[in-house]
MMTF fields as JSON, N, C-alpha, C and O atoms, coordinates in Angstrom:
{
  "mmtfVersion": "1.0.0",
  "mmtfProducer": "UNKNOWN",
  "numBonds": 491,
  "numAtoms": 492,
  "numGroups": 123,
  "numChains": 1,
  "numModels": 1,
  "chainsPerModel": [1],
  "groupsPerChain": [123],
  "chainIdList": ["A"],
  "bondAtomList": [4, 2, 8, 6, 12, 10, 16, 14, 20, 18, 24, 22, 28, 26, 32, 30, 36, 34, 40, 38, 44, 42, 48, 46, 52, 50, 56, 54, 60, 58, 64, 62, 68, 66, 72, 70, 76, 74, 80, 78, 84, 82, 88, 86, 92, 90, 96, 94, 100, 98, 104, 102, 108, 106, 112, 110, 116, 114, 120, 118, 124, 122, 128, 126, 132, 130, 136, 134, 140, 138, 144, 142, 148, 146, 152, 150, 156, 154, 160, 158, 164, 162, 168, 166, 172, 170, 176, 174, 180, 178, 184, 182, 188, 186, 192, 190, 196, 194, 200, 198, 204, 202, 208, 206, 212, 210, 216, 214, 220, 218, 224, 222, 228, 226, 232, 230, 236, 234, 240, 238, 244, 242, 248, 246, 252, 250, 256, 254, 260, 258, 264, 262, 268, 266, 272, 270, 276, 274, 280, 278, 284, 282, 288, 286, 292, 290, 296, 294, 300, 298, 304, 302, 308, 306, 312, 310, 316, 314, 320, 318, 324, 322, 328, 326, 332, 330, 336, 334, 340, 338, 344, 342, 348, 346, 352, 350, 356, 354, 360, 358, 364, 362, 368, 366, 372, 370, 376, 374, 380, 378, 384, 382, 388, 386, 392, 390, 396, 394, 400, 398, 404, 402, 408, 406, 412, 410, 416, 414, 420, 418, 424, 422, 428, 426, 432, 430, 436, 434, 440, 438, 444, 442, 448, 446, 452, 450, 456, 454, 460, 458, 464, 462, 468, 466, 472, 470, 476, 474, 480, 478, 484, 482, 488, 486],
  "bondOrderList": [1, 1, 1, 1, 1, 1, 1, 1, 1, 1, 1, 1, 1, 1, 1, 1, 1, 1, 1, 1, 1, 1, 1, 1, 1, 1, 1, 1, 1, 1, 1, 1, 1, 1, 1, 1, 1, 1, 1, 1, 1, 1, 1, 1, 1, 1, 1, 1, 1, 1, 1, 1, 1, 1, 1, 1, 1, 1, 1, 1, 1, 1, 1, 1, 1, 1, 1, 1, 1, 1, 1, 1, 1, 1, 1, 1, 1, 1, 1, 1, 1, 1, 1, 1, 1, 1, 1, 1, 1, 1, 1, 1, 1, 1, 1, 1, 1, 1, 1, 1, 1, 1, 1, 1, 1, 1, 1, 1, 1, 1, 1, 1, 1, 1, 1, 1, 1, 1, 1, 1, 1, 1],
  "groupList": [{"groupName": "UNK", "atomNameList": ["N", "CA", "C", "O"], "elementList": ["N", "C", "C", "O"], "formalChargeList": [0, 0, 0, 0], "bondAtomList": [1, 0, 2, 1, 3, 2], "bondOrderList": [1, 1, 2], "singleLetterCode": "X", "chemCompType": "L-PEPTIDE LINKING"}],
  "groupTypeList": [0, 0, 0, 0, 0, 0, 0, 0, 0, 0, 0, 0, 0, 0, 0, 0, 0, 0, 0, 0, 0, 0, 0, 0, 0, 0, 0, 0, 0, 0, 0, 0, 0, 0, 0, 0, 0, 0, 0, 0, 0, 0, 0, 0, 0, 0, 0, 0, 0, 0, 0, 0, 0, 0, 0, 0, 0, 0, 0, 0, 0, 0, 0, 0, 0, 0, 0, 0, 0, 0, 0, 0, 0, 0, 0, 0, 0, 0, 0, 0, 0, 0, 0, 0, 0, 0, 0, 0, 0, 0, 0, 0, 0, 0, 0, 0, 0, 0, 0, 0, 0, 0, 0, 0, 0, 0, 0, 0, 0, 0, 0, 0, 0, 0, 0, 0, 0, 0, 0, 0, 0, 0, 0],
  "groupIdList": [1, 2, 3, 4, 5, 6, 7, 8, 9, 10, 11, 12, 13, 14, 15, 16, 17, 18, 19, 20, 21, 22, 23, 24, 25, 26, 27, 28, 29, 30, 31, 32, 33, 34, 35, 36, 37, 38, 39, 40, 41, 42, 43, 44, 45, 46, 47, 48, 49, 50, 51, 52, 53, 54, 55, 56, 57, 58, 59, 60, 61, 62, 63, 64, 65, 66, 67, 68, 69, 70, 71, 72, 73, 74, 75, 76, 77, 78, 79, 80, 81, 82, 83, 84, 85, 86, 87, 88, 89, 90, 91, 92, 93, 94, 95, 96, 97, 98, 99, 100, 101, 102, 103, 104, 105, 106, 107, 108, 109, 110, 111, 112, 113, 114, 115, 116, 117, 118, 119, 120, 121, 122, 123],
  "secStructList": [7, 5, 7, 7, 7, 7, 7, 7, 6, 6, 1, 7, 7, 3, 3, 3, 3, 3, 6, 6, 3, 3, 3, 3, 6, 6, 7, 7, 5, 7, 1, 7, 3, 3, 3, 7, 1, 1, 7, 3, 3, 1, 7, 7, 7, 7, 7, 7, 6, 6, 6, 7, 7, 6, 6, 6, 1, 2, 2, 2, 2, 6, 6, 7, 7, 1, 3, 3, 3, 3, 3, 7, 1, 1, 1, 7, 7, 7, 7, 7, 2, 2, 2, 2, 2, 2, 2, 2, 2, 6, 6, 7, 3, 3, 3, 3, 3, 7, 2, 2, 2, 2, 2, 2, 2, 2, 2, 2, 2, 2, 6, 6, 6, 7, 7, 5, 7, 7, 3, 3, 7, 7, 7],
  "xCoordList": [80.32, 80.467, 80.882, 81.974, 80.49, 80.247, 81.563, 81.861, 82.386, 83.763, 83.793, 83.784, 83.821, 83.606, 84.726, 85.211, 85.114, 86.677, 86.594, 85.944, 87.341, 87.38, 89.014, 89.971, 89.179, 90.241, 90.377, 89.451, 91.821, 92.188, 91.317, 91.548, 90.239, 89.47, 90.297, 89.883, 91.217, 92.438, 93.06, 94.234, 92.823, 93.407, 92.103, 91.153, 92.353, 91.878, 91.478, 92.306, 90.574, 89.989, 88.822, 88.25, 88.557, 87.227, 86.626, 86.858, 85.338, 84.665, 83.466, 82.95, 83.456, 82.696, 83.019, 83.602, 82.518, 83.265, 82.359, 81.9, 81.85, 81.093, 81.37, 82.249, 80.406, 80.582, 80.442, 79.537, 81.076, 81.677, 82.015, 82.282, 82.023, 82.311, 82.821, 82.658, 83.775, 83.999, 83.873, 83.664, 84.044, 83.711, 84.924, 85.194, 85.632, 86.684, 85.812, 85.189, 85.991, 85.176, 83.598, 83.025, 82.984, 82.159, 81.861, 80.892, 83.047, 83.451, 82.59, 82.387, 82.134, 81.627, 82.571, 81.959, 83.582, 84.331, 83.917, 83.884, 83.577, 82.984, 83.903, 83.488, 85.403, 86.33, 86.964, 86.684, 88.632, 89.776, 90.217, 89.927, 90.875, 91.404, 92.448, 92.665, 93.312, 94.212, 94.127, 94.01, 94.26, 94.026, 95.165, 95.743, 95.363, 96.661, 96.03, 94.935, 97.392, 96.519, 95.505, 94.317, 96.119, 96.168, 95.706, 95.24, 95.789, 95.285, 94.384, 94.615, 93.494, 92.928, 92.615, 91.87, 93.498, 93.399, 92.262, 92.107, 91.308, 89.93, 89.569, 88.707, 90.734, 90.818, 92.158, 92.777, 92.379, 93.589, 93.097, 91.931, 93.811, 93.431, 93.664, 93.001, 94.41, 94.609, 92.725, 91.73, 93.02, 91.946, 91.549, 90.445, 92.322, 92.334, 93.9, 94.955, 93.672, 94.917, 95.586, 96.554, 94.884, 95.725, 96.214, 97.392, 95.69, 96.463, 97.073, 97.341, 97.149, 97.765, 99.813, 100.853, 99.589, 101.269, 102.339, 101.953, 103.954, 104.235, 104.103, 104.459, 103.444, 103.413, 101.7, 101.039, 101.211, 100.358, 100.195, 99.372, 101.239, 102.056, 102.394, 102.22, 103.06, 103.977, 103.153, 103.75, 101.575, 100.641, 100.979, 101.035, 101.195, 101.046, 102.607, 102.664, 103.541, 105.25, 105.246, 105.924, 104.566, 104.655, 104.11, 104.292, 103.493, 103.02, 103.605, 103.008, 104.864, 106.391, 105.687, 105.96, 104.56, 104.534, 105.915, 106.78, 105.718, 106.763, 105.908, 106.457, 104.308, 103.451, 102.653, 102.433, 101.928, 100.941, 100.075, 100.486, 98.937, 97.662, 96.817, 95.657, 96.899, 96.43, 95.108, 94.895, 94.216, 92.687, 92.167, 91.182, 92.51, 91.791, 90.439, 90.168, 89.266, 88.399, 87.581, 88.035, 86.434, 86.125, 86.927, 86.356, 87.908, 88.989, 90.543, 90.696, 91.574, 92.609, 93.286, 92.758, 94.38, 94.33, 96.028, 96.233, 96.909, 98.205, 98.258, 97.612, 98.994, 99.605, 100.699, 101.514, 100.926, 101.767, 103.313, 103.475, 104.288, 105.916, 106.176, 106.527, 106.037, 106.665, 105.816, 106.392, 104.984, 104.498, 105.317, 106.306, 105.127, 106.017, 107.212, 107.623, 108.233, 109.408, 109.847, 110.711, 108.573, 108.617, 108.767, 109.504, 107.844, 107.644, 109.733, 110.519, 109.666, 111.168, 112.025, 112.771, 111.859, 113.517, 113.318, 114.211, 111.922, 112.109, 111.861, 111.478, 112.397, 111.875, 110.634, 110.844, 109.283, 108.112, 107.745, 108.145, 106.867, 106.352, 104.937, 104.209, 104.482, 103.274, 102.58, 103.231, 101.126, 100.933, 99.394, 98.628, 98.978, 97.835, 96.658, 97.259, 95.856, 94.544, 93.375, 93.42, 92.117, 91.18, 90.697, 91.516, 89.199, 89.142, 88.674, 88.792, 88.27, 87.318, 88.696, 88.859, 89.922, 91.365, 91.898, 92.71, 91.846, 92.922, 92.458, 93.155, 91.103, 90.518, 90.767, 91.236, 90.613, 90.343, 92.276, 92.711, 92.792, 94.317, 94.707, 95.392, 94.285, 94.19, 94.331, 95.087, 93.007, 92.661, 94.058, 94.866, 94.285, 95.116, 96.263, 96.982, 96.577, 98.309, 98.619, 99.567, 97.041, 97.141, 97.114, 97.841, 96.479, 96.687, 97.664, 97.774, 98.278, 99.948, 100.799, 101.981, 100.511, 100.989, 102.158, 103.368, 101.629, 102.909, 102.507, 101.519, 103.281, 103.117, 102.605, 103.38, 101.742, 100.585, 99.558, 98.76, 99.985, 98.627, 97.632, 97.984, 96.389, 95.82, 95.326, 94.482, 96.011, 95.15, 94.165, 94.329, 93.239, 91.795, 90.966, 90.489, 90.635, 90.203, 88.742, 88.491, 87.698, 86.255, 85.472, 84.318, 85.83, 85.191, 84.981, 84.376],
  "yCoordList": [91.047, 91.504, 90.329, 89.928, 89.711, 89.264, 89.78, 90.941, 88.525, 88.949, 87.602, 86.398, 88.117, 87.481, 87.124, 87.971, 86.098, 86.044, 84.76, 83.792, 84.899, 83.717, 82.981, 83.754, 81.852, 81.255, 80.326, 79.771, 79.577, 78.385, 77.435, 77.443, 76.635, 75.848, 75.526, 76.069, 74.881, 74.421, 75.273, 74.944, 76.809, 77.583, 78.065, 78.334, 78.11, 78.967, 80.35, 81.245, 80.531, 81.706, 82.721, 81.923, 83.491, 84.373, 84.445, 85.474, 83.955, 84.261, 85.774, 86.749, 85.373, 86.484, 86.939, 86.365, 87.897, 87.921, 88.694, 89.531, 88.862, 89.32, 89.063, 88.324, 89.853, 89.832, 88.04, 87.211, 88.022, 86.641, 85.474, 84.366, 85.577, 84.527, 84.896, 86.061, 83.686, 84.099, 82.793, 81.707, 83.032, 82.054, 81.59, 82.194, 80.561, 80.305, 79.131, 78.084, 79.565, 78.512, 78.712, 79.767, 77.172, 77.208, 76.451, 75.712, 76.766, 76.584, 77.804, 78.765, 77.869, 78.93, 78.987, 78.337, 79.367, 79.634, 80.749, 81.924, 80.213, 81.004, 80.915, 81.249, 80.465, 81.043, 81.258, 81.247, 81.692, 82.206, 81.217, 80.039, 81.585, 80.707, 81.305, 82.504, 80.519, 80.779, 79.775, 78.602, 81.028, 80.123, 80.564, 81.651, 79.512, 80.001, 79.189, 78.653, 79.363, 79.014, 77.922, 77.92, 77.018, 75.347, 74.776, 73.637, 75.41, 74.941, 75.813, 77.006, 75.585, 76.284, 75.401, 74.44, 76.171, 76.0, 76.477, 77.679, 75.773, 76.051, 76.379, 76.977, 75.628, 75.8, 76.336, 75.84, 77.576, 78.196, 78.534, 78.849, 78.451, 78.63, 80.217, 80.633, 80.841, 82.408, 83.311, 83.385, 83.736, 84.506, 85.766, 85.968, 86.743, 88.329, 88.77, 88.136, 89.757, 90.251, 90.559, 90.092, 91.221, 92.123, 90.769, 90.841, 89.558, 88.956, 87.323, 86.343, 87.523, 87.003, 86.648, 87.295, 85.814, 85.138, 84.262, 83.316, 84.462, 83.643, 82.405, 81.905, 81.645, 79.97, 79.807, 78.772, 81.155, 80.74, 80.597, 79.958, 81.389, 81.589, 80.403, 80.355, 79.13, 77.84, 77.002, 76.2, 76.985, 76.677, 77.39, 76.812, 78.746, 80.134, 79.383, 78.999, 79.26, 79.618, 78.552, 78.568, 77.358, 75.956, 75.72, 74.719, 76.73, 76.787, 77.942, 78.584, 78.015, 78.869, 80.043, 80.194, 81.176, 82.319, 83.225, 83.316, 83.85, 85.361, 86.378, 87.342, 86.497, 87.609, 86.638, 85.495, 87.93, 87.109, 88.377, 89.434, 88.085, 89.283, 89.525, 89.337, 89.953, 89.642, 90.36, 91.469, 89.615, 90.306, 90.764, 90.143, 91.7, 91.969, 92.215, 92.627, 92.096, 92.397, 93.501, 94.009, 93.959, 95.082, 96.707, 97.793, 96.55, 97.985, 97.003, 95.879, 97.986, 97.816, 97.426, 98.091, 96.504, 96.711, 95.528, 94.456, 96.557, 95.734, 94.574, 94.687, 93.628, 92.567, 92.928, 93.74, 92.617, 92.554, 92.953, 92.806, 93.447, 93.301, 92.087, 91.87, 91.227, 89.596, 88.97, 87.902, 89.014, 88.516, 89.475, 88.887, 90.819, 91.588, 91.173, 91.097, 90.697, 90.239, 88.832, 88.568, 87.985, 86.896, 86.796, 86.133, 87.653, 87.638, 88.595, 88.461, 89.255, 90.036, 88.723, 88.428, 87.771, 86.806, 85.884, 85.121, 85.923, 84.381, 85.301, 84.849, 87.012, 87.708, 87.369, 86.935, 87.524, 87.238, 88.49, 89.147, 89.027, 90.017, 90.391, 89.93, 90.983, 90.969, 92.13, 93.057, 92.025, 93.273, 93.085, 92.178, 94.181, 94.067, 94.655, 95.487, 94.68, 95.433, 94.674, 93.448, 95.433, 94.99, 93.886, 93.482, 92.93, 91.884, 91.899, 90.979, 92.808, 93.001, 93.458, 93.155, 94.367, 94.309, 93.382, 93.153, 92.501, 91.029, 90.298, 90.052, 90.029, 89.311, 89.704, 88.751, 90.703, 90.863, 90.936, 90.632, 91.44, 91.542, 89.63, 89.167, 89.142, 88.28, 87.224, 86.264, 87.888, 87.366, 87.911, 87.02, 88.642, 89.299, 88.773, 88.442, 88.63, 88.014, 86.419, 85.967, 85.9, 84.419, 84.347, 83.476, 85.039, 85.243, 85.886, 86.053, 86.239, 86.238, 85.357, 85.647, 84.175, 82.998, 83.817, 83.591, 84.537, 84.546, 83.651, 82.935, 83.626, 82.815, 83.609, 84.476, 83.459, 84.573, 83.59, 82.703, 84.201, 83.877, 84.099, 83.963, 84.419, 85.213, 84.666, 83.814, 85.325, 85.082, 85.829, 86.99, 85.334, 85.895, 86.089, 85.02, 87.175, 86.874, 87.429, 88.602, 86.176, 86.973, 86.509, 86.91, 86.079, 86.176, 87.685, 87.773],
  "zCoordList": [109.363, 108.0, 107.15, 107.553, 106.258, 104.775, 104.223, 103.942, 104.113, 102.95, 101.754, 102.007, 100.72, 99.395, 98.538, 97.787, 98.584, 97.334, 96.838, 97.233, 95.926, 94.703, 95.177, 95.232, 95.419, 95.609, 95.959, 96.549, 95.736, 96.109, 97.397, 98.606, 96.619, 97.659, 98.86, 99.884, 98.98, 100.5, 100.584, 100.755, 100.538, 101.657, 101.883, 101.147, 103.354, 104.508, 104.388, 104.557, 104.178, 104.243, 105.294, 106.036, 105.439, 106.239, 105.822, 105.187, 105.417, 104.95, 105.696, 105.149, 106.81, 107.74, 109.403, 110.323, 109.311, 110.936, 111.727, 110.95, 112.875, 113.628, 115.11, 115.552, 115.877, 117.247, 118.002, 117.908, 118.345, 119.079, 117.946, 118.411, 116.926, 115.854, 114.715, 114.351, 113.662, 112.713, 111.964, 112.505, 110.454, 109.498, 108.639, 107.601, 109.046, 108.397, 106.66, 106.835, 105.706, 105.122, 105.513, 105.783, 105.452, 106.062, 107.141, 107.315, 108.065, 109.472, 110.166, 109.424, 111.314, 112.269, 113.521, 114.369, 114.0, 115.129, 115.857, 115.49, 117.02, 118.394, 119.332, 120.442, 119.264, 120.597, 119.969, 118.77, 120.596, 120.08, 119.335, 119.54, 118.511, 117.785, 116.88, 117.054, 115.696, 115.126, 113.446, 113.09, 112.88, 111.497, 110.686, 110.674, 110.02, 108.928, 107.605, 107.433, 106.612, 104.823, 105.232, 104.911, 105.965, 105.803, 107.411, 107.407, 108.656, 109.754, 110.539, 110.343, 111.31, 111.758, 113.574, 113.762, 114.697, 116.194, 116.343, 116.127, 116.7, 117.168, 118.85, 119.494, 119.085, 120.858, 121.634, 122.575, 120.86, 121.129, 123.0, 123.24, 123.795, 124.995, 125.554, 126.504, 125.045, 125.288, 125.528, 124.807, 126.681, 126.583, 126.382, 125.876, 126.72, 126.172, 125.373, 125.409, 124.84, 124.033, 125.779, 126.379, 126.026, 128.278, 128.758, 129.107, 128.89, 129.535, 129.031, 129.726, 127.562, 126.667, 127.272, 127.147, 127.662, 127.532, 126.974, 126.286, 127.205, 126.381, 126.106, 125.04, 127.282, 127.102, 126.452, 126.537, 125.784, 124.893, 123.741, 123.084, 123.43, 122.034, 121.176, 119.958, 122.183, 121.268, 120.508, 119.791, 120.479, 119.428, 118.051, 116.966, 118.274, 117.15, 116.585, 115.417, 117.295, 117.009, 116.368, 115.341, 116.683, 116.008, 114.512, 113.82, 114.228, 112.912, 111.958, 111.094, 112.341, 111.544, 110.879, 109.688, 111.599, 110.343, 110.458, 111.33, 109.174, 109.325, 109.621, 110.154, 109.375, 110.575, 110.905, 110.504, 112.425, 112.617, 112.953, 113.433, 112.638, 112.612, 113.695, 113.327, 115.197, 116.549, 116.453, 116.943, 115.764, 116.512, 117.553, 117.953, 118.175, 119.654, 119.777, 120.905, 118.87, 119.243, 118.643, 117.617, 119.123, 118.361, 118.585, 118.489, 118.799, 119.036, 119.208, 119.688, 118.584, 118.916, 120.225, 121.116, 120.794, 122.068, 121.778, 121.208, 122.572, 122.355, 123.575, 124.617, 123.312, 124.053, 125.256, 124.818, 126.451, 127.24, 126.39, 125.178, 127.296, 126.79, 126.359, 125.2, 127.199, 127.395, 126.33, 126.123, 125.695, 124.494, 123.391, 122.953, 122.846, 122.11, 121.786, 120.628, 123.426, 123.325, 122.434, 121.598, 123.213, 122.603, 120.91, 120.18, 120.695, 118.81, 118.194, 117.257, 119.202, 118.267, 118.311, 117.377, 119.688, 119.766, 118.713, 118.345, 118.093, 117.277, 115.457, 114.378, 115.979, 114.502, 113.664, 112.531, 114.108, 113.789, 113.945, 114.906, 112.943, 113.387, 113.527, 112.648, 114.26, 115.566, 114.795, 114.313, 114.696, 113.872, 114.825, 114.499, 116.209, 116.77, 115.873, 115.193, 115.641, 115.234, 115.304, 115.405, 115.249, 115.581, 114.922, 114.096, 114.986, 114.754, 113.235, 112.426, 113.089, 111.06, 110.321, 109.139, 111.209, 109.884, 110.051, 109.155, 110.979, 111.374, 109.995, 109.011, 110.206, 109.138, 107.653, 107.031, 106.982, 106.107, 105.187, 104.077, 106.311, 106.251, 106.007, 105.094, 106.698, 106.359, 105.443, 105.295, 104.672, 103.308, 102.716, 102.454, 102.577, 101.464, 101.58, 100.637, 103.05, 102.957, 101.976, 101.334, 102.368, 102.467, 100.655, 100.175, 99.87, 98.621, 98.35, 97.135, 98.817, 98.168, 98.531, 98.345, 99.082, 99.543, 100.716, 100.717, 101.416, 102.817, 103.817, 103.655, 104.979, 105.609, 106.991, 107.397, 107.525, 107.893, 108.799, 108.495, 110.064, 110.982, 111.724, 112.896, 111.622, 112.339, 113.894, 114.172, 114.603, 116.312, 116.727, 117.104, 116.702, 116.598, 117.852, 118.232, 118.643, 120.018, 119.568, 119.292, 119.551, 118.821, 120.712, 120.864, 121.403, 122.535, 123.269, 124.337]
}
């Protein structure tokens, strides 16, 4: 799906998102990855939301959001405890949903200038 907005050229945006890829800009990302206003991890190494852990996280934690938007894919699908846990000890908050609201949620945070990251599992 085709998402359209008017804004600040150097932030980071979605432009589109589909089955195995998404469009940061006019970037094309085909693995997991993690984008915020201003960076975008192209080779986030995490491979499913199910077996997502905490020592995959310190890429995400290193780039200080107050949320972060966990794309699982085309359906909802929560993360392990020990990831959950991880996000309460450092008070971040974890918001799972699928990969077309990660995105688009996205957009919206990043135009209100929060500090907002999306982990994106489009594999």
């Amino acid at each position: 799906m085709k998402l359209t907005l008017d804004a600040d050229p150097r932030v980071n945006l979605i432009r589109a998102y589909g089955p195995g890829e998404v469009r940061v800009g006019e970037r094309v990302i085909r693995t997991n990855c993690i984008v915020t206003a201003s960076e975008i991890v192209a080779d986030w190494s995490a491979r499913s939301p199910e077996e997502l852990q905490p020592a995959d996280l310190e890429r995400l934690f290193a780039l200080t959001p107050e949320v972060v938007l966990l794309g699982t894919g085309d359906m909802q699908r929560f993360p392990p405890r020990a990831v959950r846990m991880a996000f309460l000890e450092r008070q971040i908050a974890l918001e799972p949903m699928d990969l077309g609201a990660a995105c688009r949620t996205f957009n919206i945070l990043v135009q209100e200038e929060r500090r907002v990251a999306a982990a994106l599992f489009v594999e």
